[in-house]
Residue frames relative to the residue before (quaternion, step in Angstrom):
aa qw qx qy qz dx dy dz
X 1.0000 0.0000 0.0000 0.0000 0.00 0.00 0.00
X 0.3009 -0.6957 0.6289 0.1730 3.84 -0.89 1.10
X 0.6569 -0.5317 0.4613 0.2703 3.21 -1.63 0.56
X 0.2224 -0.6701 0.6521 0.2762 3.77 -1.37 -0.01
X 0.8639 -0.3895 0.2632 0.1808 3.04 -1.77 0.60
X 0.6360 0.4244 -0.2176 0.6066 3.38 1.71 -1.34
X 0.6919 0.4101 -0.4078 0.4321 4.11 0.54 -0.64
X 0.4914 0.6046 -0.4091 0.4750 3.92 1.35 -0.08
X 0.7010 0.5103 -0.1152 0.4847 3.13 0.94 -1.56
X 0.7990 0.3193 -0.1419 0.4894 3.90 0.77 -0.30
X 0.6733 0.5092 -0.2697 0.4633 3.08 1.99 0.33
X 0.6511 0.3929 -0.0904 0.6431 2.75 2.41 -0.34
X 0.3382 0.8369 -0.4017 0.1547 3.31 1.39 0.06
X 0.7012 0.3693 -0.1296 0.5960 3.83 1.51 -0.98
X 0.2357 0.8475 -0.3783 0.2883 3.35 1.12 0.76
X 0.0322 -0.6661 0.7432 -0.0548 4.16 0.02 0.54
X 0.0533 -0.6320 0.7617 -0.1323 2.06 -1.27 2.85
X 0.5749 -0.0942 -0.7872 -0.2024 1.32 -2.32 0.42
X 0.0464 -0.7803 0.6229 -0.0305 3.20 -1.07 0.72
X 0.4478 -0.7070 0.5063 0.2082 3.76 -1.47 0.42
X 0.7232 -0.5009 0.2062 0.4285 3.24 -1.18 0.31
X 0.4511 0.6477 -0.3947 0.4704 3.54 1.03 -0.80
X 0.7971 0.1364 -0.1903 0.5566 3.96 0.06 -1.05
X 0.5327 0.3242 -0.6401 0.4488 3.60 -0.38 0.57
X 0.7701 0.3397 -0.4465 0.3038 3.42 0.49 -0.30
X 0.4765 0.5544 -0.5111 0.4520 3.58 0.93 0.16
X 0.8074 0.4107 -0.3092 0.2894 3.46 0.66 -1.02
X 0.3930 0.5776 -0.4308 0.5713 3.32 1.53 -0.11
X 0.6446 0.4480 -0.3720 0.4953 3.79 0.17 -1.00
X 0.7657 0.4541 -0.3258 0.3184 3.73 0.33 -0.86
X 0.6194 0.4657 -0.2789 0.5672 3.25 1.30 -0.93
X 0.5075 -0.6353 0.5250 0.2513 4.00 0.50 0.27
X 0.0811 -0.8593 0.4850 -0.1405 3.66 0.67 1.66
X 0.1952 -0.7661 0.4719 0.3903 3.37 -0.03 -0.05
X 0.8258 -0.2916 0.1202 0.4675 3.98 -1.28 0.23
X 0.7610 0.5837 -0.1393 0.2465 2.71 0.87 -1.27
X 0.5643 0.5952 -0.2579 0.5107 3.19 1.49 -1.12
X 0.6312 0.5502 -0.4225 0.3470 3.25 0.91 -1.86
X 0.5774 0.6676 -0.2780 0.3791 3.64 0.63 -1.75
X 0.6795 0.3848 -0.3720 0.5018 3.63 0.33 -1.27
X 0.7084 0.3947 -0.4173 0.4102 3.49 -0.14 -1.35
X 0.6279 0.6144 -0.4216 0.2249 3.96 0.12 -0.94
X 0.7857 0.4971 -0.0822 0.3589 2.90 1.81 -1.17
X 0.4267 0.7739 -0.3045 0.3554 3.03 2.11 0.33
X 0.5934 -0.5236 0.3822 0.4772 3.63 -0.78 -0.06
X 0.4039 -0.7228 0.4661 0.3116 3.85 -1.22 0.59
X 0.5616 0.6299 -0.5017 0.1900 3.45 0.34 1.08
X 0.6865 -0.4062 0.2211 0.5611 3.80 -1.04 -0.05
X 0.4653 -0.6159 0.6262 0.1101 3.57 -1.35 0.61
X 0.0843 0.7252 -0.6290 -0.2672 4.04 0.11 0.08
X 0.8488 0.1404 -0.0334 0.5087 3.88 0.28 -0.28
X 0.7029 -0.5834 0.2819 0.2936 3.60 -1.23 -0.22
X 0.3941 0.5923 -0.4899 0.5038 3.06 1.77 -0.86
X 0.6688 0.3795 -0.4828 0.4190 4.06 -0.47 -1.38
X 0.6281 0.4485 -0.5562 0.3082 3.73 -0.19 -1.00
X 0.8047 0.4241 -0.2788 0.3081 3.51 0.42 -1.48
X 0.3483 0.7710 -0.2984 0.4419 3.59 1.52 -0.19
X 0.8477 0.3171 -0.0620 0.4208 3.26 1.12 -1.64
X 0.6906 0.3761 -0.3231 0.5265 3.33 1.63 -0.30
X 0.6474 -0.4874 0.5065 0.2947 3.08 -1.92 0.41
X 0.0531 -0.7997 0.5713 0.1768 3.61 -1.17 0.64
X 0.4365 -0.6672 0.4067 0.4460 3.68 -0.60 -0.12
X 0.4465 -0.7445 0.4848 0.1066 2.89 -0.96 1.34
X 0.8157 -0.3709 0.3904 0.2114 3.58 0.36 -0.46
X 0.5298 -0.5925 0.4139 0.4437 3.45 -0.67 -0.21
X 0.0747 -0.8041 0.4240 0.4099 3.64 -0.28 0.20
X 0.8065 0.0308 0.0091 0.5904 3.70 -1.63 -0.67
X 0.9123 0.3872 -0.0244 0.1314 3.01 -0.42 -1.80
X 0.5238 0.6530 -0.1293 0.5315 2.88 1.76 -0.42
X 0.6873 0.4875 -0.1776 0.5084 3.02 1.71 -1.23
X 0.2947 0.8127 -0.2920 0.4091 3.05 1.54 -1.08
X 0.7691 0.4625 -0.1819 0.4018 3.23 -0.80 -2.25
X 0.9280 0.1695 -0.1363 0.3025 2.93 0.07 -1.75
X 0.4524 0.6694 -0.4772 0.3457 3.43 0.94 1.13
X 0.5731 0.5938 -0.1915 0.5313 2.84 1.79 -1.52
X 0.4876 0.5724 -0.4609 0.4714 4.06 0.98 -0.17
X 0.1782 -0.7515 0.6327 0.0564 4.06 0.44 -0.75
X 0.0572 0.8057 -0.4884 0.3303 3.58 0.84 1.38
X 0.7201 0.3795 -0.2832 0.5071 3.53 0.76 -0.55
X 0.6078 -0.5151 0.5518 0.2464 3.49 -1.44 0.37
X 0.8399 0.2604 0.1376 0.4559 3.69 -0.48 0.06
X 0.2044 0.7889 -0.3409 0.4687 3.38 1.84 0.50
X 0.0748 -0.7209 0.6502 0.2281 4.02 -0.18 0.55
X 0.4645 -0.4542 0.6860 0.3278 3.53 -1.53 0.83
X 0.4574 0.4832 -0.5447 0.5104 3.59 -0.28 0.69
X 0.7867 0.4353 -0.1628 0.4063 3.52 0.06 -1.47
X 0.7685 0.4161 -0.3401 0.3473 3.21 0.78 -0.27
X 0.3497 -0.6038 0.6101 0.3753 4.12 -0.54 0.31
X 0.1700 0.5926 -0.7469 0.2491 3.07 -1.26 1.73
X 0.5159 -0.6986 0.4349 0.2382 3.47 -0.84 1.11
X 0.3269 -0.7214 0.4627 0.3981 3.58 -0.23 0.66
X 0.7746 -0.3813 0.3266 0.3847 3.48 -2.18 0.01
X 0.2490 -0.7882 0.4760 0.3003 3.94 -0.42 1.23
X 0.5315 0.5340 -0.5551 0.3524 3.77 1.05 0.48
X 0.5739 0.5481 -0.3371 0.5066 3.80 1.24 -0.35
X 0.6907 0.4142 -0.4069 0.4310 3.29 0.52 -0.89
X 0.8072 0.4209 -0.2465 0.3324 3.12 0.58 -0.37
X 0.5996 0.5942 0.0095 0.5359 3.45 1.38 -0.38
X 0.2296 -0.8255 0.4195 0.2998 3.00 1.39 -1.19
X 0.5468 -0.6794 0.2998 0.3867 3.60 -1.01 0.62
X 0.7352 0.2343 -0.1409 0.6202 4.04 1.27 -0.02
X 0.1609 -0.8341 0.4871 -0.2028 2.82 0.24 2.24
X 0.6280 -0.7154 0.1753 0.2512 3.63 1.67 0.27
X 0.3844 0.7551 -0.2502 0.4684 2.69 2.36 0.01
C-alpha cells in the first residue's frame, strides 16, 4: 500500500526547506511516519527538495482501486438495494449480437 498526500503532508509538516532526501527522512522518522510514508520517501530521488509541492511530485501515491478490481467488486452485488442497472454485467451475447428486436 503507497502513501496519500495528507500522511506525506503530516509527516513533513515541520520540515526546513529546502532540504534533501536524507532530512525529510529523519523528519518523517521524527514525526512518527507510518511504513508506508517512510518507504515512499526512501524511494525518492537524492536531491535537494526546495519545498513540498517537488517532494510530492517525486513520490508515488496510492491511487486506488483500478478498472478491474472495481469491476469484480461491483459485479459481486453486496449491497442491499443495488439497482441491476448499477451493476457491470455483460449483456446477453444472443442480443448483442442479434440485436434487442430480432422480429420475433
Amino acid at each position: 500500500m503507497a502513501t496519500t498526500v495528507e500522511r506525506l503532508r503530516t509527516a513533513l509538516s515541520e520540515a526546513d526547506f529546502p532540504a534533501d532526501k536524507s532530512q525529510l527522512l529523519r523528519q518523517a522518522e521524527h514525526a512518527e511516519a507510518d511504513g508506508a510514508t517512510l518507504k515512499a520517501l526512501r524511494a525518492i530521488p537524492p536531491v535537494v527538495y526546495s519545498n513540498l509541492t517537488e517532494v510530492k511530485q517525486s513520490v508515488s501515491f496510492d491511487a486506488g482501486p483500478d478498472a478491474s478490481e472495481e469491476a469484480a467488486r461491483r459485479r459481486l452485488h453486496d449491497k442491499p438495494g443495488l439497482a441491476q442497472r448499477e451493476k457491470d454485467v455483460p449483456g446477453h451475447p444472443i442480443a448483442d449480437e442479434l440485436g434487442e428486436n430480432r422480429g420475433s
